[in-house]
N, C-alpha and C positions, 0 to 999 in steps of 0.2 A: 556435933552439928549434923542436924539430919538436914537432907534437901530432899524435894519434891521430885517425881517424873516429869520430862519432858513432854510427853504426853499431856497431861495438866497444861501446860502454857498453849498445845496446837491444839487443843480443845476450844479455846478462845480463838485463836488466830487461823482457823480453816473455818469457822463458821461462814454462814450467806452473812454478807451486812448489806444492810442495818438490820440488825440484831433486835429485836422487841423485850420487851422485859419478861415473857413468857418465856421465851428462848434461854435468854438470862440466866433467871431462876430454875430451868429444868435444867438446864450444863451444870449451875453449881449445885444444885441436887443429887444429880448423875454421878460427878463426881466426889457428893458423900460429904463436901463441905456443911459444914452447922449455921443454920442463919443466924444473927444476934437478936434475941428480944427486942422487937417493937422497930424492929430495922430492917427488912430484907435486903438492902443492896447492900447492906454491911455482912460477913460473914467470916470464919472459923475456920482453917482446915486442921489437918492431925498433927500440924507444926505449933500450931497459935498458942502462945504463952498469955493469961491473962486478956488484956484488950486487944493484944496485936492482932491483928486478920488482916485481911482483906478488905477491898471494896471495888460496888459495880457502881460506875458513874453517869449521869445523865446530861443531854445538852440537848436543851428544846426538846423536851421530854422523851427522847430515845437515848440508848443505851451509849456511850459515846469514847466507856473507858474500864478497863479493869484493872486496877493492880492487886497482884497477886506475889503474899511473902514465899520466897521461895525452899528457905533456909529456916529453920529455928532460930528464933533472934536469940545473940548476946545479949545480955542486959550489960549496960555503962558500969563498969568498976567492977563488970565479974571476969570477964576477960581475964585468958591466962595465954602465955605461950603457943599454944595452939592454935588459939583462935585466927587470927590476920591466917596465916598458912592455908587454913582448911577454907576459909570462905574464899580466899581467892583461888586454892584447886576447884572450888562448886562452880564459880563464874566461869574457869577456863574451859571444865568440865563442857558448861551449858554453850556456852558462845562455841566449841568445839561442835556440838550437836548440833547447834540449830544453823551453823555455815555450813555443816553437811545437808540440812533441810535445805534452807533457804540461800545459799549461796554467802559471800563475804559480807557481815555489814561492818556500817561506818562505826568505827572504833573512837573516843573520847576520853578524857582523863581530867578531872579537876579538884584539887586541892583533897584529894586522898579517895576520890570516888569515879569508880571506873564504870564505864557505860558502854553496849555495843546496841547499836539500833539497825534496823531491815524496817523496807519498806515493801512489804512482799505483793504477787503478784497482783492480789486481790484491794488492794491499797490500804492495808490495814498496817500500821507501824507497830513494831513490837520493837522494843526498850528493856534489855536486861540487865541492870547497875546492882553493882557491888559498892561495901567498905567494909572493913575491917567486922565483922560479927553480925552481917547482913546481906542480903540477894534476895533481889525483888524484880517481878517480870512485869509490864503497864504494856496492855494491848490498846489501843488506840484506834477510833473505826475510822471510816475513810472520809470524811467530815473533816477530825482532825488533823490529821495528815494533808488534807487538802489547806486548814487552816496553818500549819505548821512552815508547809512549803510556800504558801504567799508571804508568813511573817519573814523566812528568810530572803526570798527574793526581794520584797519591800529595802531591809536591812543590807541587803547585797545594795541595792541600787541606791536607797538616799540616805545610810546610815545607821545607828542606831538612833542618836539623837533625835531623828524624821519620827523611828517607828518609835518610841518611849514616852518623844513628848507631842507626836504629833496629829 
């Protein structure tokens, strides 16, 4: 399993936001990633097996999200010994890095997929989730994050039942 530099992910996450789609396109250039045919905000890096890549996401036509595979994906059913092991030393690896960057974030666990999220200074959320034969980084601009922290307060205060059906 190969993983990506940390560098790669604060590429994304120290940008000015909001981020334009020229910006976008010149970071993943920069950093050498392959666009896919007839799709620019879809793209490749030197890990991408077949269709896996990446993608740059929009919201109200500005740039609003990136995830970024970190790791060389497992394929389902090739998995061997190794696998679970080495993708969780890449996470611990990275969440080790980037608390040295950006201080502690909030740590998560859920039915076999592990998560650590920062909200860093510039309020951009970065998201780096593991499982078993994968490690993916999702930057998220401050839009998001702004929308992230009203759905929890919302759900703090009247529920989920309020915020799902209401």
């Amino acid at each position: 399993m190969r993983v990506l530099p940390v560098v790669w992910v604060r590429a994304w996450t120290e940008l000015e936001w909001p981020v334009s789609w020229e910006t976008a396109f010149a970071v993943r250039d920069r950093l050498g990633w392959e666009t896919k045919p007839h799709d620019g905000e879809m793209f490749w890096t030197e890990l991408s097996v077949g269709d896996e890549g990446g993608v740059i996401s929009n919201f109200h036509g500005r740039v609003d999200d990136v995830t970024i595979p970190l790791t060389t994906r497992v394929v389902r059913g090739q998995e061997d010994e190794h696998t679970a092991p080495r993708a969780w030393a890449a996470y611990r690896a990275y969440v080790e890095a980037l608390t040295g960057l950006y201080g502690p974030g909030r740590q998560t666990a859920d039915r076999g997929i592990a998560k650590t999220e920062w909200v860093l200074s510039n309020r951009v959320t970065l998201n780096v989730g593991a499982l078993p034969g994968v490690l993916t980084a999702e930057v998220e601009s401050p839009e998001l994050t702004a929308l992230g922290e009203y759905e929890e307060y919302y759900i703090e205060k009247y529920g989920e039942d309020a915020w799902f059906n209401g």
